[in-house]
DOBA-27046 format. One record per residue: residue number from 1; residue in three letters; x, y, z of N, C-alpha, C in turn. Coordinates in steps of 0.02 Angstrom, whole numbers. Each point is the difference from the previous one (the first is absolute). Example, Ala and Ser with C-alpha at 12.3 -4.5 7.8 and 13.67 -1.06 7.14 Angstrom:
<recs>
+-----+------+--------+--------+--------+--------+--------+--------+--------+--------+--------+
| seq | type |    n.X |    n.Y |    n.Z |   ca.X |   ca.Y |   ca.Z |    c.X |    c.Y |    c.Z |
+-----+------+--------+--------+--------+--------+--------+--------+--------+--------+--------+
|   1 |  ALA |    660 |   -284 |    390 |    -45 |     59 |      0 |     45 |     60 |      0 |
|   2 |  SER |    -18 |     53 |    -36 |     42 |     59 |      3 |    -39 |     55 |     37 |
+-----+------+--------+--------+--------+--------+--------+--------+--------+--------+--------+
</recs>
This chain:
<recs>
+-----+------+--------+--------+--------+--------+--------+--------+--------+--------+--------+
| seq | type |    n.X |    n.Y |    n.Z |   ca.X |   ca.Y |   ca.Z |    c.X |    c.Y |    c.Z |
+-----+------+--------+--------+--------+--------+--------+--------+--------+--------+--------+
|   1 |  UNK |   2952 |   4503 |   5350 |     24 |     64 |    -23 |     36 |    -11 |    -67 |
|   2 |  UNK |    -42 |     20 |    -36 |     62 |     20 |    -90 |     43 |     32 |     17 |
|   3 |  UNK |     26 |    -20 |    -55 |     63 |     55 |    -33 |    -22 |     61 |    -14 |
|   4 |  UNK |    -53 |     26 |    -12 |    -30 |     54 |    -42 |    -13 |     38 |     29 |
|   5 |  UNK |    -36 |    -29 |     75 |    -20 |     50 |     47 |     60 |     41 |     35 |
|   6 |  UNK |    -23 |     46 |     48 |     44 |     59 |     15 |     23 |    -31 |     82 |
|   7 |  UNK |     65 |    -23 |      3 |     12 |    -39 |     48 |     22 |     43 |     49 |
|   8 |  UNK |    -28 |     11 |     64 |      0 |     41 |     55 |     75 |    -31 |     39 |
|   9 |  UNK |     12 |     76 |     57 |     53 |    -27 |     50 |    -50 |    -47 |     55 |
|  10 |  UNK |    -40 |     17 |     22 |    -42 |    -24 |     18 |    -21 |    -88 |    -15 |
|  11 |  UNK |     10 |      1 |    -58 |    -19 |    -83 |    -51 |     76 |    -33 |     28 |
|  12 |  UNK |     33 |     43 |     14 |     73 |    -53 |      4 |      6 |    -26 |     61 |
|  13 |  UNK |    -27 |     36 |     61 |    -18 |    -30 |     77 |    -45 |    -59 |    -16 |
|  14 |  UNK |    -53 |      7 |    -17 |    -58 |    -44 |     -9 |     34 |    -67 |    -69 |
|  15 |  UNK |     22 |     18 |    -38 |     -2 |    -52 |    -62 |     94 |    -21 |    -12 |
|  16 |  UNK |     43 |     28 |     50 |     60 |    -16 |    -13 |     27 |    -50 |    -47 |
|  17 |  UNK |     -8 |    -65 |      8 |      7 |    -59 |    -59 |     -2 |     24 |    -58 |
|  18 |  UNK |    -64 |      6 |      3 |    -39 |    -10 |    -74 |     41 |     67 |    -19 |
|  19 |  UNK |      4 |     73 |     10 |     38 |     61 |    -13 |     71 |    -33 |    -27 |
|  20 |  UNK |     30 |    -50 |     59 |     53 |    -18 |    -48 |     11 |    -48 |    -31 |
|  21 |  UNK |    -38 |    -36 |    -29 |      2 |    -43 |    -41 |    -22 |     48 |    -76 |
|  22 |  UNK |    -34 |     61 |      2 |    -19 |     26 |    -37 |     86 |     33 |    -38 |
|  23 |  UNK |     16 |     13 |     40 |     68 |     19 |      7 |     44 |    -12 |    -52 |
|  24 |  UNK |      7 |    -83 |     22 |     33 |    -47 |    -14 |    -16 |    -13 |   -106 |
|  25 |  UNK |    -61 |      8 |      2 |    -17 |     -6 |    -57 |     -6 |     52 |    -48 |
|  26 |  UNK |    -20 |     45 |     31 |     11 |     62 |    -57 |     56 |     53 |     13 |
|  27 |  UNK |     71 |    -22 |     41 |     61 |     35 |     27 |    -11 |     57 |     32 |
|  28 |  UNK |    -64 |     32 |    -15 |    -15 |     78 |     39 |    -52 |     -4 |     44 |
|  29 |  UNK |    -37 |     44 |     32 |    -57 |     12 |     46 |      0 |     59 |     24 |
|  30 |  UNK |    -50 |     47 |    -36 |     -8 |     80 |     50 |    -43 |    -14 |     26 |
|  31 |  UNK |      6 |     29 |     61 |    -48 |    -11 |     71 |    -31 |     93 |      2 |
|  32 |  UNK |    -45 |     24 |      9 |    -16 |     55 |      4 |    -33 |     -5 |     63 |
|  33 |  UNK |     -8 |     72 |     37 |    -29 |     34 |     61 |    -16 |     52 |    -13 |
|  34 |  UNK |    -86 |      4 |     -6 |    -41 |     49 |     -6 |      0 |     36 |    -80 |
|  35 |  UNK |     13 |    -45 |    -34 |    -25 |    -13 |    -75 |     74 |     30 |    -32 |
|  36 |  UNK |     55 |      5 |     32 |     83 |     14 |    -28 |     52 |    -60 |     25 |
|  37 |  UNK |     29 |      3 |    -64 |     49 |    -59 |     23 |     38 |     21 |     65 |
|  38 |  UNK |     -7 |    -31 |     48 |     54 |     -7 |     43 |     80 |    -35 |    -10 |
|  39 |  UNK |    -20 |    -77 |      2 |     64 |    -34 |    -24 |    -16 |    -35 |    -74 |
|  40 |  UNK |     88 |    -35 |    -10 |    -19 |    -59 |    -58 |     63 |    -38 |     39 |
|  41 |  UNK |    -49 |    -54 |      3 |     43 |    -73 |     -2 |     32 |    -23 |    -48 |
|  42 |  UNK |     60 |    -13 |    -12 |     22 |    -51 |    -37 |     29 |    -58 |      2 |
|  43 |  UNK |      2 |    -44 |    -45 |     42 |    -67 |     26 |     51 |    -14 |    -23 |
|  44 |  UNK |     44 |    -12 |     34 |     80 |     -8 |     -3 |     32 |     -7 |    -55 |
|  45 |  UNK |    -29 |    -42 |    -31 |     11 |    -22 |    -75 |     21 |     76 |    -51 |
|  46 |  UNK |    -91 |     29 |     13 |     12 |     64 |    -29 |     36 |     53 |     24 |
|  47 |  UNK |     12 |     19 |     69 |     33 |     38 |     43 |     80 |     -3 |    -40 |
|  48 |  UNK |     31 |    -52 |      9 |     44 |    -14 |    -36 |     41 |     34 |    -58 |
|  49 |  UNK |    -72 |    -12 |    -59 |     13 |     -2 |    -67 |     -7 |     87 |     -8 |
|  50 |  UNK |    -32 |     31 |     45 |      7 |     51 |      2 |     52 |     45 |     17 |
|  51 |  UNK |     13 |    -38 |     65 |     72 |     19 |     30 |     54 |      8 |    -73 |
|  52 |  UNK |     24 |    -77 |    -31 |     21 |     19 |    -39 |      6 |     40 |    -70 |
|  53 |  UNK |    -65 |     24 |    -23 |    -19 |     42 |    -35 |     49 |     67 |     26 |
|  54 |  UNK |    -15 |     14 |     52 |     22 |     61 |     22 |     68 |     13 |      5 |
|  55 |  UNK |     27 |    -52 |     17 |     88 |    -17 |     -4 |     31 |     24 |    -69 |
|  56 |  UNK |    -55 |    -52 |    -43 |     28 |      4 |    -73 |      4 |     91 |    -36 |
|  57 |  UNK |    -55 |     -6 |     22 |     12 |     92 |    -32 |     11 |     44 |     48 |
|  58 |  UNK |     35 |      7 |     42 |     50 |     29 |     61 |     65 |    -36 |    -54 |
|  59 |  UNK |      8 |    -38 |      2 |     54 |    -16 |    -44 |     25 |     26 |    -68 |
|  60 |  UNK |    -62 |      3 |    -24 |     -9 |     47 |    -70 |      8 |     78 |     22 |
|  61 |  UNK |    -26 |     13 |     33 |     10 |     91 |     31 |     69 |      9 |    -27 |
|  62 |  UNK |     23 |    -41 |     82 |     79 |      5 |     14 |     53 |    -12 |    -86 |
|  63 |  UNK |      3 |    -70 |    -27 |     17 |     25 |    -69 |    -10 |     50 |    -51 |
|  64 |  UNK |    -65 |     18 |     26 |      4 |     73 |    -62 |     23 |     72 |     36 |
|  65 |  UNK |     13 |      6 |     50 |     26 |     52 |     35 |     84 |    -13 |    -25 |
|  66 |  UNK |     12 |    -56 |     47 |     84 |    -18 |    -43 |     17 |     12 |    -72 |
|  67 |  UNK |    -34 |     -8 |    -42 |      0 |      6 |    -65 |    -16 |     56 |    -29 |
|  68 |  UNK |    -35 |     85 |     52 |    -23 |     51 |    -28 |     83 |     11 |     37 |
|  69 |  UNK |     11 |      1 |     45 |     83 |     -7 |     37 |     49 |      9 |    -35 |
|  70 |  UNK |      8 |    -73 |    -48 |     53 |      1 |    -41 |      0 |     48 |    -85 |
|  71 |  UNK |    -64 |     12 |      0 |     -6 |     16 |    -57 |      6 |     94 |     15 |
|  72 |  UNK |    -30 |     18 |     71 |     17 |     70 |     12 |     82 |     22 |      3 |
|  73 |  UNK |     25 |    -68 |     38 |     73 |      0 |    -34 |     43 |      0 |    -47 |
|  74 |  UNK |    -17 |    -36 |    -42 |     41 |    -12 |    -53 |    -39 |     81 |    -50 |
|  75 |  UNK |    -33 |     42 |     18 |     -6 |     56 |    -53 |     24 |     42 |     49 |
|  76 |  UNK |     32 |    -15 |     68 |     29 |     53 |     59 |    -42 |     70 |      9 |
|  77 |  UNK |    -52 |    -31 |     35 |    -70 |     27 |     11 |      1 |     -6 |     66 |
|  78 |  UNK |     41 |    -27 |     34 |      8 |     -1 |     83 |     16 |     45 |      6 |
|  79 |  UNK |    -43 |     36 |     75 |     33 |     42 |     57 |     32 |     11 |     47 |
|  80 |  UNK |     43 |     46 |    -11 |     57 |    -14 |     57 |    -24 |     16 |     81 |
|  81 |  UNK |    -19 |      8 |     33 |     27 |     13 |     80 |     40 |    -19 |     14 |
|  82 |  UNK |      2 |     57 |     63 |     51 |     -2 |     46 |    -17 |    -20 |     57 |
|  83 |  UNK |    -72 |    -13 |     28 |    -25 |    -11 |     66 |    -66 |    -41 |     -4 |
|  84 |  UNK |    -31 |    -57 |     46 |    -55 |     -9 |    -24 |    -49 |     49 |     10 |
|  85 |  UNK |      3 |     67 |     48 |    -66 |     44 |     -6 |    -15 |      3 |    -83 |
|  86 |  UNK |     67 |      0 |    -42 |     -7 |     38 |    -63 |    -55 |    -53 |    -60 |
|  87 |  UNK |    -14 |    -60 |     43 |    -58 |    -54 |    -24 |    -65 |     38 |    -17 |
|  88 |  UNK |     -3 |     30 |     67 |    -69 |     38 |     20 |    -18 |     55 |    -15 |
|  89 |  UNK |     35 |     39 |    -44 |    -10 |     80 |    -22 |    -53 |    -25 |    -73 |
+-----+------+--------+--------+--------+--------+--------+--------+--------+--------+--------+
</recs>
C-alpha cells in the first residue's frame, strides 16, 4: 500500500503496521469510509507540535483582548454595570 493510495478504515484492520509505520513517517494518515474521510491519525510528535500551536495563539487571543482592555480603559470606554444580567443586554 502507498502513500498515494486512498487508505481505507477497513486497510487499518487488515494492514495495521504498515498504516502505522506510514504514520510514523509522514506524521499524518486520513483513513476514509465510503470515499469520506472518516479519521486522521497522527503521531505524537506532530500531535504535540500542534497542541502547542494552539496554546501559543490562545495565548495571543488572550493578550490582545488584555490589551484591547487596557487600551478601552485608558480612553474610559468601559461600561459600567451594576449586575452581571447587565453583560447580556
Amino acid at each position: 500500500m502507498d502513500n498515494l493510495s486512498l487508505n481505507t478504515v477497513s486497510d487499518l484492520q487488515k494492514n495495521y503496521f504498515q498504516l502505522l509505520n506510514l504514520v510514523e513517517k509522514n506524521k499524518k494518515l486520513t483513513l476514509y469510509r465510503y470515499k469520506k474521510p472518516a479519521v486522521v491519525l497522527l503521531s505524537p510528535a506532530f500531535f504535540l507540535r500542534l497542541i502547542k500551536i494552539k496554546e501559543k495563539y490562545e495565548e495571543f487571543l488572550a493578550l490582545r483582548k488584555i490589551d484591547n482592555y487596557q487600551k478601552a480603559k485608558k480612553a474610559g470606554k468601559l461600561l459600567q454595570s451594576s449586575s452581571v444580567e447587565d453583560l447580556f443586554k
